[in-house]
C-alpha positions as CSV (number, residue, x, y, z in Angstrom):
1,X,-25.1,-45.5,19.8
2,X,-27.4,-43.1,18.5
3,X,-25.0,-40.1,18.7
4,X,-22.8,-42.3,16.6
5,X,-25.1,-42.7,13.7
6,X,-26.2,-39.0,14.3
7,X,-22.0,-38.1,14.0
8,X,-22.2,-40.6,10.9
9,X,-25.0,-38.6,9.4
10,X,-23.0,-35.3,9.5
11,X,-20.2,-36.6,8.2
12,X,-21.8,-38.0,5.1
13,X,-24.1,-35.0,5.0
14,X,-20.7,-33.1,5.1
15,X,-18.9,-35.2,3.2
16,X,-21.6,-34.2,0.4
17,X,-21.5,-30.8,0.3
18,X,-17.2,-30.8,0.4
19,X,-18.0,-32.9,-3.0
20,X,-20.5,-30.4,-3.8
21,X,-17.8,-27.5,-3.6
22,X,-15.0,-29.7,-4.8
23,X,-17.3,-29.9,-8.4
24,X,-18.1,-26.0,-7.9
25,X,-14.6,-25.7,-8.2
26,X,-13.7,-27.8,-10.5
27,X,-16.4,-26.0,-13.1
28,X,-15.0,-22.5,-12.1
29,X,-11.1,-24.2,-12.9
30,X,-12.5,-25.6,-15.9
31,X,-14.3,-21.9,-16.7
32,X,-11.1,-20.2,-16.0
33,X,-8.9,-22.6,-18.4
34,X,-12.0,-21.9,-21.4
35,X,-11.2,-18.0,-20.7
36,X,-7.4,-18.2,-20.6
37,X,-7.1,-20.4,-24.2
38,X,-9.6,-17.6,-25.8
39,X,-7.4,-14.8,-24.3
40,X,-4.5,-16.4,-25.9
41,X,-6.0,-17.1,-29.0
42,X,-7.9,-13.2,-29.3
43,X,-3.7,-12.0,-28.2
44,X,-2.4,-14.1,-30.7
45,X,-5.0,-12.6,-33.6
46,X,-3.8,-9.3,-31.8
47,X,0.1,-10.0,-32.1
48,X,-0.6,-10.3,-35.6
49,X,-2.9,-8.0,-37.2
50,X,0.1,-5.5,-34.7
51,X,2.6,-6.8,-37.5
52,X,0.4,-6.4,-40.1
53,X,-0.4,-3.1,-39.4
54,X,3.6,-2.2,-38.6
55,X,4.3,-3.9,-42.4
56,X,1.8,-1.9,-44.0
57,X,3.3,1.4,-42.1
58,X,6.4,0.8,-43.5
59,X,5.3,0.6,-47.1
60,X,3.2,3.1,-46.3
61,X,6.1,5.3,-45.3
62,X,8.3,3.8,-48.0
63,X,5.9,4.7,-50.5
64,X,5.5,8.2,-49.8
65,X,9.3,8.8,-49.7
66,X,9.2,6.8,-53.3
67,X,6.6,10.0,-54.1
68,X,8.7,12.7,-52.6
69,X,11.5,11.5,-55.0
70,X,9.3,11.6,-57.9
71,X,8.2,15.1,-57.3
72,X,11.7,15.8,-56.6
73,X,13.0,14.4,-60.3
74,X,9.8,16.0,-62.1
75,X,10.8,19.9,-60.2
76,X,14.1,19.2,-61.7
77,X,12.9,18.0,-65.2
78,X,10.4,21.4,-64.9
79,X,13.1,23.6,-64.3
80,X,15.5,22.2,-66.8
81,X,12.8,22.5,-69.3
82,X,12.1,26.2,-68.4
83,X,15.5,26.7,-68.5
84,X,16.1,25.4,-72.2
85,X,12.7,27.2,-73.6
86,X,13.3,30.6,-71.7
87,X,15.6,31.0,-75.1
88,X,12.8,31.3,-77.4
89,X,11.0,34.0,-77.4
90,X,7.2,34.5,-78.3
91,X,5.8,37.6,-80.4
């Protein structure tokens, strides 16, 4: 009889610590989740300020072939100006 209550004891003893570990785990599941929803949330801030960047590229890029044309229209405007007042002539 008294290995039986002994045996009981262990098993409630071990019984104990398996809840012990189960609630170990269950925090470290529960850590995990926390972890994963801010990863997703810091990739999703990520994802975008990506696309923002890319946008402002290409007006970036737009932009400076916008100023490449203008500089292309004002050499022509300076040369057909030259042109016209290489007919005068200064004394």
């Amino acid at each position: 009889m008294e290995e039986g209550v002994t045996f009981a004891g262990q098993a409630g003893s071990s019984i104990a610590d398996i809840r012990h570990s189960a609630d170990r785990v269950a925090d470290a599941v529960a850590d995990i989740s926390a972890a994963l929803e801010e990863q997703t949330s810091a990739s999703a801030d990520i994802a975008t300020n990506v696309e923002k960047i890319a946008t402002m590229a290409d007006e970036n890029h737009r932009m400076a072939q916008d100023s490449a044309d203008y500089a292309e229209n004002l050499k022509l405007l300076a040369d057909g100006l030259k042109q016209k007042v290489s007919h005068f002539r200064t004394h």
